[in-house]
N, C-alpha and C positions, 0 to 999 in steps of 0.2 A: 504494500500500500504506500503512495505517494506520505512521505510527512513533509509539510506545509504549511507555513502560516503568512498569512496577507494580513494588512489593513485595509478595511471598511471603507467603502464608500457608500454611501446610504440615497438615497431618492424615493423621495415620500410623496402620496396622494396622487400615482401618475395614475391617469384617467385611462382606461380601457375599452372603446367602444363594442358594444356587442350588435348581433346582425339586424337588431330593432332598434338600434341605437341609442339606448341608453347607456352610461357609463359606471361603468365599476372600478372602484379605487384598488389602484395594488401598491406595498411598498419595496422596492426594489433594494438587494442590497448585494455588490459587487467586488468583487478582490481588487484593491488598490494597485494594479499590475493589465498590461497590457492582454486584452481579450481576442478572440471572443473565449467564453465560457461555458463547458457543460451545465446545464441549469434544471434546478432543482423545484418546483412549482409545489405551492400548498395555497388549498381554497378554504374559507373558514367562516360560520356564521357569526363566530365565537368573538371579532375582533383580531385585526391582524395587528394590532395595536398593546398585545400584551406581553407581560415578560417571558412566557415561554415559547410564542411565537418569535419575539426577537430576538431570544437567547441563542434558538435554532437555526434561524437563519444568519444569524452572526457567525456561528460557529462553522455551518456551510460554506460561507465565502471566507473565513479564516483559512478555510479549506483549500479554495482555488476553485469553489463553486457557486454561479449566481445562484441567488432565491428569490424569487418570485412570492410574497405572500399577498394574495386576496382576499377582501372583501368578498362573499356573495352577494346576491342583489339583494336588493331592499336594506340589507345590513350597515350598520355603521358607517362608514363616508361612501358606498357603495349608492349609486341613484336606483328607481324603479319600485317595484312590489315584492317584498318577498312571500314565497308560496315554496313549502317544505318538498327537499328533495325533486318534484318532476323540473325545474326552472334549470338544474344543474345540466343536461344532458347536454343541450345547447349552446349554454355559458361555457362550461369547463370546455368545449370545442374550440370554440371562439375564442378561450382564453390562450389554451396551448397553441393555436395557428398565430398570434401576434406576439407570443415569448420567442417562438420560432423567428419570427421578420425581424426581432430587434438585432442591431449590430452587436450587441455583446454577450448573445445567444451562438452556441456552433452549431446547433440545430439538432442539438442531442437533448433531450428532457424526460429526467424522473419525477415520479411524484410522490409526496406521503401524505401522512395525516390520520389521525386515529376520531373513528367514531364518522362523525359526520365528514369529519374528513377522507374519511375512508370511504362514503357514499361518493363525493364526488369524481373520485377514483373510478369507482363500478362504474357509475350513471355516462360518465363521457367513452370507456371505454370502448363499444362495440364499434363507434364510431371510428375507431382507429387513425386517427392523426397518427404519420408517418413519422414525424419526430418523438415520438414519446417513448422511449425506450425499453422505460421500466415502472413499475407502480411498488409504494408498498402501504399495501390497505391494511390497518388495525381496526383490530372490533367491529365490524360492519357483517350489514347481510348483504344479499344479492337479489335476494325475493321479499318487498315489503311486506306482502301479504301476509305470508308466513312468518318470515323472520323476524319481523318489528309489532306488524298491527294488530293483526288478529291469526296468531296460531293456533292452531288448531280448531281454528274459525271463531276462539275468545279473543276479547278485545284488551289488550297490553294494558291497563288500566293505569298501575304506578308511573311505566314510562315512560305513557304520553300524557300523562298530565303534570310530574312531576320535570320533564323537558319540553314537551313541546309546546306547554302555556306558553313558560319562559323565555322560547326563540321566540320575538314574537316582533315586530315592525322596527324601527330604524335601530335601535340599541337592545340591551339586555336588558329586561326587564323579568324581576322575579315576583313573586306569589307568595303572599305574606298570610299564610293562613295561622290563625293560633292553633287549631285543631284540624289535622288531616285528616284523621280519622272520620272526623264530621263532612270535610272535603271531598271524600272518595267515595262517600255513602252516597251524595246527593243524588236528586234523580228528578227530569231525564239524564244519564249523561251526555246526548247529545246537546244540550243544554248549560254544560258546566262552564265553557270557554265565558257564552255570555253571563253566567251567573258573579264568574272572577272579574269580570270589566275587561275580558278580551274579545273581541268579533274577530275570531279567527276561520276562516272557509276553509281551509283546509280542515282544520278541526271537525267541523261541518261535515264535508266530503269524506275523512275516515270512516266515521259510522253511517254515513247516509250509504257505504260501499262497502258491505258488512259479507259479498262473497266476493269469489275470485274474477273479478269482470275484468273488463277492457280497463278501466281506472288504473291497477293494479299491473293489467300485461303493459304498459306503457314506461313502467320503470324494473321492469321486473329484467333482470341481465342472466337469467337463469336459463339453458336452452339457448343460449346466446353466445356460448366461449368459443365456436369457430371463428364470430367475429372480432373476436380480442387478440391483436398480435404481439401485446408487449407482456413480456410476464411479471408475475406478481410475487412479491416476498409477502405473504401472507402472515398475519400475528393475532394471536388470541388467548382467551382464560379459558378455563374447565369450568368457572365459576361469572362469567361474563354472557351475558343476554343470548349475545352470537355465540355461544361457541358450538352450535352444529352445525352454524349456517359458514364459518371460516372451514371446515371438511369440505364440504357442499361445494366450496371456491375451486380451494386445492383439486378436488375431485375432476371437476368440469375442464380447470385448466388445464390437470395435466394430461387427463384424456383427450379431449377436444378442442384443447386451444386452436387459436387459426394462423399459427404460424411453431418452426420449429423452441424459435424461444420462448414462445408464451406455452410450452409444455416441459421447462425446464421450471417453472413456477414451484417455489416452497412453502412452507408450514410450520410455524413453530406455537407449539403451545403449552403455557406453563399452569402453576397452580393459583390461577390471577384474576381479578373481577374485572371491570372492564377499563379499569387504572392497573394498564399491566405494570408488573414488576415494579411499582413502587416499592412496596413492601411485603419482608416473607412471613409477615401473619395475612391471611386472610380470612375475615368472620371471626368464629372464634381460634380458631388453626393457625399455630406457626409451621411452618411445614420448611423452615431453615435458612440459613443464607445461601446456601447453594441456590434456593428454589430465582434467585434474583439471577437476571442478565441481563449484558448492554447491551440492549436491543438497538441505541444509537449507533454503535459499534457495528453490531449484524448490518445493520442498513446504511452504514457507509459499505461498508465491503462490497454490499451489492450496488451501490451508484457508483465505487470504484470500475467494478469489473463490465458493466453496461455503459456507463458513458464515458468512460476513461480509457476501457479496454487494455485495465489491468489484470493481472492473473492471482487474484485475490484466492483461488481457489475453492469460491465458495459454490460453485455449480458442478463442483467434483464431491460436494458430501451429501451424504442423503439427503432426499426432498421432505424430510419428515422429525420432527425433533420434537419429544412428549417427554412433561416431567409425569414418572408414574406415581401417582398418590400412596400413600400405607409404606410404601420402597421409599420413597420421598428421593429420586433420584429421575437422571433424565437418560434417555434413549432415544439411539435414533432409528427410523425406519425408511421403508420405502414407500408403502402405501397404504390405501382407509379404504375398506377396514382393513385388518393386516391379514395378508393369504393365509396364517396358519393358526387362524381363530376355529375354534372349538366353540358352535352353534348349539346352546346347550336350552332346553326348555324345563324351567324350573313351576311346578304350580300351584298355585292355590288350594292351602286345604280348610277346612276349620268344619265343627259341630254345627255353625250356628251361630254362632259368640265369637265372631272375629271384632269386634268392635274397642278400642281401645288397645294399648301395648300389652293389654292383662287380658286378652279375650283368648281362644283357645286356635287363632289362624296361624297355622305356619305353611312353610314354601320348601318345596321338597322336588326333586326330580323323578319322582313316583306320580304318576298318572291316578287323578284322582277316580274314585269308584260313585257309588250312589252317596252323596252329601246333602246335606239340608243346604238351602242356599243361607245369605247374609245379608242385613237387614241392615238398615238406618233412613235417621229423618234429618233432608235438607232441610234447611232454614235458610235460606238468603237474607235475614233479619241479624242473623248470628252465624256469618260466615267463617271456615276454619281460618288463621291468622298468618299470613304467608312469616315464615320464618327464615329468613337469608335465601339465598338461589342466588339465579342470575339475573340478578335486578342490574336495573339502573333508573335515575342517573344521581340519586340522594341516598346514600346511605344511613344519611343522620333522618334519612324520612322513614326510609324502607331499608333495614341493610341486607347487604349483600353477603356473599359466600355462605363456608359450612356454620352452623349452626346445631346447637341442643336441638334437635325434634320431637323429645319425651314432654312437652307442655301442649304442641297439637297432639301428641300419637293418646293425649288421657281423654279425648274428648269423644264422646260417645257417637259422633257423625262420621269417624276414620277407622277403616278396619286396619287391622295390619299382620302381614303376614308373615312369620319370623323362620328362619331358619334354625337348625341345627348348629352349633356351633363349629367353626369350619377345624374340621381333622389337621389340614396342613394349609399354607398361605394358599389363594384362589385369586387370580388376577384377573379382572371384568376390565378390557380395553376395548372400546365402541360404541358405537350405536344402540342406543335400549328400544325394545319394543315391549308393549304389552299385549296382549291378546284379552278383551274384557266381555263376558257376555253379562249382561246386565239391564233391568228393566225398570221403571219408573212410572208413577201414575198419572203422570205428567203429558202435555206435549211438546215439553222440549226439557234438557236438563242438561247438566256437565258430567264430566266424570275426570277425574284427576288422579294421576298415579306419580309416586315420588321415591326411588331407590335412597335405600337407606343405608351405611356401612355402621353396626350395631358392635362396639365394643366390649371386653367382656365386664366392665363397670357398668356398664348400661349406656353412655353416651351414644347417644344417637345420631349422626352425621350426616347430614343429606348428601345424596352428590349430583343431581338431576333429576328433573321433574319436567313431567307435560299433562296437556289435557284437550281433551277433545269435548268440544259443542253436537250435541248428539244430532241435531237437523242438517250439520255437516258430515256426517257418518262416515257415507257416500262417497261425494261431492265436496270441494268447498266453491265448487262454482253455482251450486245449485244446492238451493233448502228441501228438506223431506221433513215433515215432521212427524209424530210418531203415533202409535198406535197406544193408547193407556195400557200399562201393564203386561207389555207385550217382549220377551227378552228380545236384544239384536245383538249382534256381535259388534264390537267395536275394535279398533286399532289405533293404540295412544304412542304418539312420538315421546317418548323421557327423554330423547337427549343422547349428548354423549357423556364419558366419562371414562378414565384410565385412572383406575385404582383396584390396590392389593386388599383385601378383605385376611388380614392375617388372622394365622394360627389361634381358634380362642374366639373369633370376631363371627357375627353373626349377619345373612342377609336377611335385610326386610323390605318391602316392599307395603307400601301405603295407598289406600285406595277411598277416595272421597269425593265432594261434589265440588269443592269449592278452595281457591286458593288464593284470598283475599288481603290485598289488593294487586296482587302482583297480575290476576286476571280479573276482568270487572264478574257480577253476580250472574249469574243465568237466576231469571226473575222466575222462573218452571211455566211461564202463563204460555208460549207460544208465539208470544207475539214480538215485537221488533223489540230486540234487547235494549235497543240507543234512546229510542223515543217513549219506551212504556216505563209508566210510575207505579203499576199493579204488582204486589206480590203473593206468592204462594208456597208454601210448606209443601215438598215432594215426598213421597215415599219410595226407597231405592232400594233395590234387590242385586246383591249380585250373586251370582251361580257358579258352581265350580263341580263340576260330574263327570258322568265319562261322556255324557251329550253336551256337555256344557265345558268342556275344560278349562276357563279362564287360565293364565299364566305367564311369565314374562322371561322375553326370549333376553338370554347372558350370554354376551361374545367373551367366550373365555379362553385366557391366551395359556397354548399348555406352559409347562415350565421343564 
């Protein structure tokens, strides 16, 4: 790697016309030394005016690299309207084609940025400007619909009210509630943007576009990596919103990218919420200082070796780098899921009495016989209490990471199904599924499943969770609603996760209607979740037989 260091030359509020001609402010900052220069672009709603934006781009053209930081529209010295994520595809095009024409550009450009920054990465992508060499998207998804707004066809609730009130017209403005709890409750939530004194249409548009429609394929870059030809240094948590949807990237790129280097694209993922590698406690978990790297470091190597066309050697090591939980150590691979995973179906057993961490459910890789099924009463009055995950974007609102789960597992609305204490350590790296058959008297309901690593003190660790809106079953492009009291089979996305289940340690697996607020309520009434203030008390069954086998598939890596 080049060592280097420049002095600054700095150019602030340069006005950037876009194809509608409004103007976006960017602040330019260049190596004091004769150009042109590899350039390095970040787009941000966040203010390109703050110390970690400047620190970055200082330390780039210390480098011997321009940086480029923008404004988005509507945003702080930026002109126009701002409207979340769809505005980018366009802008970030039009932004990379004039970094390209400036003289102190060589016509080489990478990009970063975590979070939204990482959106605008995806969103201009497919589009493929010829200059853009390299990307490295942190935290982000690729698919709004799933990834951000409504998984599983529920509505991200914490998320986006706890971020995307806050992005909200020419500067930052935050949301001064004394009580969120009272906040999250209100209803309609279509309703809440104006209740806070925001008229946000996007806001609007979210739930007014509650399936997978056209809304949704218009930013969706999924099904779309032929057309991406720069590849991507990909970065994520085990405990970060995105972290299936960063696989999901990797996946597409390296199979399908649309050119030879955007299928050299990597992966790294640590034990990290969506503030990677800040620090090695996450939640309540220290999980060490190994668990920390310099991720700034990884991503110079890679704008070394792409617009320098140095032999940094970073596209000679695997495309894959996981810290394994329980091992608390990292490894690297070559690909997701890993080819010599051991597809194991673990199932659902109980008398009856699964309900609480003291009821009689466990989960066993014995195929269950004739069982009484298992009972419980939703209340969306008195939703289970989301306890850490992959939240964002307040942890002092909602936190984040692993978490005690034994104060929801006491509550009589969560069964839970425990294993055997494991014989020898058991490694679960991948993708979770659930398999649920389960019915409700309802015409519509939730169902939510949460993998638990169960210590032999009792601490209870979550490490991924999903849930599925039952009138998306199917479909999420299309509602069915349900038949009262009728079982159907479901299939719950949990996530991913690479962790050891040591010697001693027990799996559980958690099953409920409600994961509040991290997903808004399912009201049981049927009718549009966003706009209706009606609610209702459900009754839930779920079944586990030889007709019925409910159970949840473990990618288990042998040892």
């Amino acid at each position: 790697m080049t060592e280097q260091h420049y002095d600054v030359e700095m150019r602030l509020d340069v006005k950037v016309r876009m194809r509608d001609g409004v103007l976006l402010s960017a602040d330019i900052y260049l190596p004091d030394a004769p150009g042109p220069f590899p350039t390095v672009l970040m787009r941000t709603p966040y203010s390109n005016n703050t110390d970690p934006m400047i620190g970055k781009a200082r330390r780039l053209a210390n480098s011997g690299y321009a940086c480029v930081v923008q404004d988005c529209r509507g945003r702080w010295d930026s002109d126009g309207i701002y409207y979340a994520f769809h505005q980018e595809i366009e802008d970030g095009y039009d932004t990379q084609a004039w970094v390209a024409d400036q003289e102190w550009c060589n016509g080489k450009i990478g990009m970063t940025g975590s979070s939204y920054g990482g959106a605008v990465q995806w969103l201009s992508a497919p589009l493929a400007n010829e200059n853009v060499k390299c990307l490295v998207p942190r935290v982000m998804c690729a698919d709004y619909y799933q990834g951000l707004m409504h998984p599983g066809g529920a509505f991200m609730l914490n998320v986006m009210m706890t971020w995307g009130m806050r992005t909200n017209g020419r500067t930052g403005q935050s949301i001064d509630y004394h009580n969120w709890t009272e906040a999250f409750r209100s209803l309609p939530i279509i309703d809440l943007a104006g209740s806070a004194g925001r008229d946000l249409d996007f806001w609007k548009d979210w739930l007014n576009h509650p399936q997978d429609d056209e809304y949704w394929d218009e930013v969706n870059i999924v099904g779309r990596w032929d057309e991406i030809t720069a590849p991507a240094f990909i970065m994520g948590g085990w405990y970060d919103l995105y972290s299936r949807d960063v696989f999901q990237e990797f996946q597409g790129m390296r199979a399908e990218g649309g050119s030879e280097e955007a299928r050299q694209s990597r992966l790294i993922v640590g034990p990290w919420p969506h503030a990677l590698s800040t620090s090695q406690k996450t939640g309540d978990v220290d999980f060490g200082a190994d668990s920390l790297l310099d991720l700034d470091g990884e991503e110079m190597r890679w704008f070394d070796y792409w617009l320098r066309d140095e032999e940094t050697g970073i596209v000679d090591e695997p495309p894959l780098r996981l810290f394994i939980m329980g091992l608390n150590e990292w490894r690297d691979e070559y690909e997701w899921p890993l080819d010599r995973t051991d597809w194991q179906v673990w199932y659902l057993h109980a008398d009856g009495n699964a309900n609480t961490l003291l009821g009689d459910g466990e989960l066993s890789i014995e195929p269950p016989g004739d069982e009484p099924r298992d009972q419980f009463f939703y209340d969306p009055r008195f939703p289970v209490q989301t306890l850490g995950g992959g939240n964002c974007c307040s942890p002092e609102v909602v936190p984040w990471g692993p978490y005690d789960q034994r104060p929801a597992e006491m509550r009589n609305d969560v069964l839970c199904y425990t294993s055997a204490p494991m014989a020898q350590d058991m490694e679960v790296t991948g993708p979770i599924k659930v398999v649920l058959y389960a019915a409700t008297d309802g015409l519509d309901t939730d169902w939510t499943a949460k993998l638990v690593d169960v210590s032999p003190s009792g601490y209870a660790m979550n490490l991924c969770d999903g849930i599925i809106r039952a009138r998306y079953r199917d479909s999420f492009k299309e509602s069915e609603l349900l038949e009262p009291n009728q079982a159907y089979e479901y299939q719950i996305d949990v996530g991913v996760t690479g962790n050891v289940f040591r010697r001693g340690h027990r799996v559980r697996l958690e099953i409920s209607s409600s994961n509040f607020p991290r997903y808004d309520r399912n009201l049981n009434t049927g009718q549009d979740n966003g706009s209706s203030t009606e609610i209702r008390q459900a009754h839930q069954e779920i079944f586990h037989s030889s007709a019925q086998p409910s159970h949840i598939v473990l990618p288990v890596i042998p040892t």
